[in-house]
N, C-alpha and C positions, 0 to 999 in steps of 0.2 A: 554145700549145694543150696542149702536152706535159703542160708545168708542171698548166696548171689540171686533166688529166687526174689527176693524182698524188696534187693537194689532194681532189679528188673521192673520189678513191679512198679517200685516208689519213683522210677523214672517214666515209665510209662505215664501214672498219675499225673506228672510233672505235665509233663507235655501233654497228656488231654488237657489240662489246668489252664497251660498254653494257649494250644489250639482254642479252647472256649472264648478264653481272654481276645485274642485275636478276632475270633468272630463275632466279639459283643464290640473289638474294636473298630472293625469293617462295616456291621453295621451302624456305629454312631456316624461313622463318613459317609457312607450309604445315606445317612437322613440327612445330613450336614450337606451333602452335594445336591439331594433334592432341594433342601430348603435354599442354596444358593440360586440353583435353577429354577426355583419360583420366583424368585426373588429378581432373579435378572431377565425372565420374564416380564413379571410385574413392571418393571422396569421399561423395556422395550415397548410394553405397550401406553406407558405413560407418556414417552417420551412420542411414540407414533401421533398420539392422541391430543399430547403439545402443539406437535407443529399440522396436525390436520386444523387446531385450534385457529393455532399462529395464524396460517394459510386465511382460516375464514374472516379473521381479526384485519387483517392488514385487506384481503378486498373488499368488505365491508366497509375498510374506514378508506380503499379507492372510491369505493362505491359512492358513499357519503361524500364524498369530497372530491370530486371527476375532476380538479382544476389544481396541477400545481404550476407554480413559480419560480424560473430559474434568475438569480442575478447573474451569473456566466456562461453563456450559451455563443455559438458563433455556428452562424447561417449562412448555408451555400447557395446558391440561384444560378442554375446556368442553363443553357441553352443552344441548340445548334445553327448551323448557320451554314446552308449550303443547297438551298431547295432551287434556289434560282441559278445556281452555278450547273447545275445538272440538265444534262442533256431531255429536252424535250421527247424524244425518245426512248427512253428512260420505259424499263416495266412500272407502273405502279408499283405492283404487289413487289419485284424485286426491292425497289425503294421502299416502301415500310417493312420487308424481313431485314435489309441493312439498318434503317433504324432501331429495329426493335432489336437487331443483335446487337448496336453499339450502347442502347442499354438495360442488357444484360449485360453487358460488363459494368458498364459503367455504376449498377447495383450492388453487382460484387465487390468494385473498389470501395463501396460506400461502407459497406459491411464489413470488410478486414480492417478497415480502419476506427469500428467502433461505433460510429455515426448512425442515425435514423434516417431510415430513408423515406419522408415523407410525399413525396408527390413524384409522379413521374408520368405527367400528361403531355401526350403529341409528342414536342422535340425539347420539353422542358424537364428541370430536374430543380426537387428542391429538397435539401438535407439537413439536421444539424445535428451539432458537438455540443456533449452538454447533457442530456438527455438519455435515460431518465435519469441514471446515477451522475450526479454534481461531482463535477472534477474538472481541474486548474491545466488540461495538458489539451482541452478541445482547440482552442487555437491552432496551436500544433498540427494535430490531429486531420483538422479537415484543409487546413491548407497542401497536406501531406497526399491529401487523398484527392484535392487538383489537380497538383503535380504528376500524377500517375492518370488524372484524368487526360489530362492534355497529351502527357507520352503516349500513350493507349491511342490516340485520335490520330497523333504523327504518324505512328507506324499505321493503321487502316487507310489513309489515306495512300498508302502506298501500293494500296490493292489496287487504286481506283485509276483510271483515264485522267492527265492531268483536266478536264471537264469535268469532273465529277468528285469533289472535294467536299469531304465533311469542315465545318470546325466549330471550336465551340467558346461559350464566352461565360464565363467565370465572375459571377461580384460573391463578395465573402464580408460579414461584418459580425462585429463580435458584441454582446448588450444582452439586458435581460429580456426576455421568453415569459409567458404565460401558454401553456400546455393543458387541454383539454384532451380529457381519458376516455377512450370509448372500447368497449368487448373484452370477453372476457376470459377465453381461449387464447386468441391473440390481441392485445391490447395496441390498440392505433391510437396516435396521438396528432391532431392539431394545434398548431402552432401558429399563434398570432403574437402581434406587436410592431414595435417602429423597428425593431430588429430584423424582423423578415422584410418589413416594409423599404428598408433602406435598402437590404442585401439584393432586391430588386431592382432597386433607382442603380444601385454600383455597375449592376452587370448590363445595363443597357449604354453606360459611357463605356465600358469595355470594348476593344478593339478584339476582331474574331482569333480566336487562338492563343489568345491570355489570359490570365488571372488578377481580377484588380481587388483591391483589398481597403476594407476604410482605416483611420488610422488609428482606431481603438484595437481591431487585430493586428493592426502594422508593430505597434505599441509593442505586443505580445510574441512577437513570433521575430523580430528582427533579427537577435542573435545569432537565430540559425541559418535562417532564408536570406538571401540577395536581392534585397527589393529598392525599388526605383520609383521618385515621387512623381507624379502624371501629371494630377489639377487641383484643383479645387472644386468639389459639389455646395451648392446650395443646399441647407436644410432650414426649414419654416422654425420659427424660434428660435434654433440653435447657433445660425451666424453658417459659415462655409467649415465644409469638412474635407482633409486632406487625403487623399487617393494615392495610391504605389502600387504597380505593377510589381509581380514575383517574377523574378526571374528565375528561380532555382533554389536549392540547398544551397548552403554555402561552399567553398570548395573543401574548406576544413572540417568538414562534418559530412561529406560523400565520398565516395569510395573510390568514384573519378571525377575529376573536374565537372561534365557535365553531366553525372549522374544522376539519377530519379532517388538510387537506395543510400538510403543514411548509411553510415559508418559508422565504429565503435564511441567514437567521441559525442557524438548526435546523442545515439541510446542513452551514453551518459548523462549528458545536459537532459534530454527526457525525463530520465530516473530522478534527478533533483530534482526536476519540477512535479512530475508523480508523488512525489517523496511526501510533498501536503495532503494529498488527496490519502496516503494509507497512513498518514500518522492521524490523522482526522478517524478513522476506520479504528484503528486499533487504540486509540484514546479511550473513542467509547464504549469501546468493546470492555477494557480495564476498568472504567468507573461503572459499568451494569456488573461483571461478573466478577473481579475482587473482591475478597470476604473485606468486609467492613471492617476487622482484627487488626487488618494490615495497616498499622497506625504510621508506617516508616517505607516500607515498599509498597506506594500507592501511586497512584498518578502524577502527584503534585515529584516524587522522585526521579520517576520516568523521562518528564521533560527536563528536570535538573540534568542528568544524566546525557538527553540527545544535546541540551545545548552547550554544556561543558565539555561532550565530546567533540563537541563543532570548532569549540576555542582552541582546546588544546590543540588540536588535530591542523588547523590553521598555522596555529604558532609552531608544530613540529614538520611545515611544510608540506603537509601530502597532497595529493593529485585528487583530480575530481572524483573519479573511482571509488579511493580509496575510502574520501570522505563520504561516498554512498554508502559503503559498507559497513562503515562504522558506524554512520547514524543510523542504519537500518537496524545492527545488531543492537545499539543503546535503545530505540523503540521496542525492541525482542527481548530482553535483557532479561526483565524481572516478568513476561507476561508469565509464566509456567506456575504462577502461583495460583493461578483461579485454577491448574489442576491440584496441587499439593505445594506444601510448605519445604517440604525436605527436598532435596535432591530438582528444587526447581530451575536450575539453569536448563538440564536435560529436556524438561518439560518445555521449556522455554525456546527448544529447539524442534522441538515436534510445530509446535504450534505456526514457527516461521518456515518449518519445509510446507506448510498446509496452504499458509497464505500465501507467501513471495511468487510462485510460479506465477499466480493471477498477477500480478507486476512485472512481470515480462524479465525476473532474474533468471539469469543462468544459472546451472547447475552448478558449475565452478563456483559463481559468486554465491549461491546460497549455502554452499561449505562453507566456503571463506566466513559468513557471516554466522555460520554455527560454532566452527572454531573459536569467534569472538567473544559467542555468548560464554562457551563453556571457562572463556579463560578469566571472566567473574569471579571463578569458584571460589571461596576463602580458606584458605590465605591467597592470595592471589600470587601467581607465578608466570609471567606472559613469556614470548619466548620473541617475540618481535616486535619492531615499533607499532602497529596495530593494537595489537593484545598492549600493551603497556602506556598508549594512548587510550584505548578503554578500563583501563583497570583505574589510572590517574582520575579517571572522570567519575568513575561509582565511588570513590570517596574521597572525591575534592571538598567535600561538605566540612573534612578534619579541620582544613587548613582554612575556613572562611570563616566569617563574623557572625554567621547564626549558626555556628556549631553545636551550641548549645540548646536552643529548640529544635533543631536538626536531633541530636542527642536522645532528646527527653524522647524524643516520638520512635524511636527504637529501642529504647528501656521500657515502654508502655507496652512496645510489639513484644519484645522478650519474656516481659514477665506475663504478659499473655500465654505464652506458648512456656513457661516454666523454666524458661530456662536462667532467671535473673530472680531474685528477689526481693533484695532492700537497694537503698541510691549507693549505698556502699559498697556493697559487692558488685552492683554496676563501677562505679567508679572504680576499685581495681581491676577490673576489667578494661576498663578502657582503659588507663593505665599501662596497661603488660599489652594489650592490643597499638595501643598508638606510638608505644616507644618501639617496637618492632615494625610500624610499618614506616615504608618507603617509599617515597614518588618515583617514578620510572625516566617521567620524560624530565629535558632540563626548562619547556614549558610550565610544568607546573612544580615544579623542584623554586623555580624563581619567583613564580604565582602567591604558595600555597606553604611552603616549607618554614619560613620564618613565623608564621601566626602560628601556627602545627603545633610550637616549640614552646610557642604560648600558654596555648590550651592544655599540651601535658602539667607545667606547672602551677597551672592554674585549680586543676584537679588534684595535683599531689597538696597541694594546699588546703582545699576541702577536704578532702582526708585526714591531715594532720588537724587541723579545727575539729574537726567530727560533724562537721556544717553537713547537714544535706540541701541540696538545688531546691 
């Protein structure tokens, strides 16, 4: 009875022993979760305090600097044209609440399409693309938002007594802008130059109920729009400038022959031409927030990578589509590294669901273009011609003529991060890495594969020397 008293006991101890142990362990987590939650605090209020900073930093240096400079901007000028077609009897006040309703619309087209709506005096309207954020797709953009001017005007006319007819008259030219900043709530901007000044002179040879266009936007927008050459204008210094009437989207980029809304193929060509304005975006987003470490997945990679996937991607025949996708996911590829080093594809897909929507991807297409990233991963395994046209492009570098300072600057990344030490243990490395890998497409199989074959021996040769690079 003793005995089993004893056991009792010395388990009892046990476990008070325990239970102590536990609660000195509960409380080091207890302080451990405060000290995080100061900490991530701390944090929060840094980062608050950053961009109240940022905030005052960047209107400050509006402030300082009220005048910026667009070199691509494209200016709208239009105006109505139906005072004198209207019946003398006529309400006033009814006639300017019809004015003023055709623009309100006419504001709102301006604004779904991106555009500034700068001036909107009596029966005039004056807008542009371009403004404030610099982007290569205003062309586009504000001819787009004509076209739905004008449809807008067809169908209201159809309210009206054939006597009583709006229409309106469209000039558009495309050139650089000089923008003056004013307020500070809502910022209004002024826009002067020969570009507005022309996009006025256009729309007064303009015929009521068209859209005439100069031929630096003509230039710009042809592929997709149906346009029709008019005259020639005089311009003082310049000699004569050529004029074209839009007649429409194209019929192969609308949805119907004479339709106002783009079709899938339109969007596409859009997205190429976009495609400048976010690789511009997320360049320098990469060269401010990449750790300096990253001696081999840096900027100078990035573009290897979108333009190699351009090549290959050409050479294995893909669609316009396809080739968005892939170039989108080769600019997305390696961003995930300004969050962490490991496991950065993942990252790297956070960061393109955040962006792409403001790019007008679909949801389908932004999968698609996650899928691409993750199929990176090493050893690489694609499972489609996509995935194996990207995977051929992140290390076409094997098979090229500067494989070697390509090389060195990922042996410097490595031994950064521990995972390499001397050129030799780099060297069998690549070794056992490059005789196991494979090109996918017969693109770069043709490209890339016989120098490949070079370079392995060229390294098993260093090795056998004991040469280091």
């Amino acid at each position: 009875m003793k005995d089993q008293s004893k056991t009792t006991l010395r388990h009892l101890a046990e476990l008070i022993s325990q239970n102590k142990s536990l609660e000195e362990d509960n409380l080091k987590l207890q302080q451990q979760l405060e000290s995080v939650t100061l900490e991530l605090e701390r944090y929060k209020s840094l980062i608050s305090k950053y961009n109240l900073e940022k905030k005052d930093r960047e209107f400050k240096k509006q402030k300082d600097s009220n005048i910026l400079k667009f070199k691509l901007s494209t200016v709208l000028f239009a105006d109505t044209q139906g005072f004198t077609e209207i019946s003398k009897d006529m309400d006033s006040r009814i006639l300017v609440d019809n004015l003023d309703e055709i623009f309100i619309e006419l504001s709102n087209i301006v604004e779904k399409n991106e555009l500034k709506n700068l001036k909107s005096l009596g029966d005039s309207l004056l807008c542009v693309g371009g403004i404030p954020q610099k982007n290569m797709t205003n062309p586009i953009q504000v001819v787009l938002a004509a076209i739905e001017m004008q449809y807008f005007l067809k169908i209201i006319q159809k309210t009206y007594k054939s006597d009583r007819i709006w229409n309106l008259r469209i000039g558009i030219h495309t050139g650089p802008v000089v923008a003056h900043i004013s307020g500070r709530r809502k910022i209004n901007y002024d826009v002067k130059g020969e570009t507005v000044n022309l996009a006025t002179r256009i729309r007064s040879y303009c015929h009521k109920g068209s859209i005439l266009i100069s031929e630096s936007t003509y230039e710009l927008v042809k592929d997709l729009f149906q346009c029709e050459y008019y005259t020639k204008m005089p311009v003082k210094y310049k000699g004569d400038m050529l004029l074209y009437y839009v007649k429409g989207i194209k019929s192969e980029y609308s949805l119907q022959k004479k339709s106002i809304i783009p079709n899938r193929r339109f969007s596409i060509r859009f997205g190429l031409i976009q495609f400048t304005d976010m690789q511009e975006l997320m360049l320098n987003k990469l060269e401010k927030e990449l750790p300096d470490h990253l001696y081999y997945h840096n900027v100078k990679h990035t573009i290897d990578v979108v333009t190699q996937v351009e090549l290959i991607g050409l050479g294995e025949g893909v669609d316009d589509e396809e080739l968005l996708l892939l170039k989108t996911a080769a600019l997305f590829h390696d961003s995930g590294h300004i969050l962490g080093y490991e496991d950065h594809e993942r990252f790297s897909t956070l960061i393109a669901r955040e962006i792409l929507p403001d790019f007008y991807y679909t949801q389908a297409q932004i999968e698609k273009i996650c899928e691409l990233i993750m199929a990176t991963q090493m050893p690489p395994k694609p499972k489609n011609k996509l995935e194996k046209i990207i995977c051929d492009a992140d290390l076409d570098y094997l098979g090229r003529s500067d494989m070697i300072p390509v090389s060195t600057q990922l042996f410097k990344e490595f031994k950064k991060f521990g995972k390499v030490i001397t050129w030799n243990e780099w060297n069998r490395m690549q070794i056992k890495f490059i005789s196991n890998h494979q090109y996918f497409t017969k693109t770069a199989m043709s490209l890339r594969e016989v120098n490949k074959q070079k370079q392995i021996e060229r390294i098993k040769n260093l090795l056998k020397s004991g040469k280091e690079e």
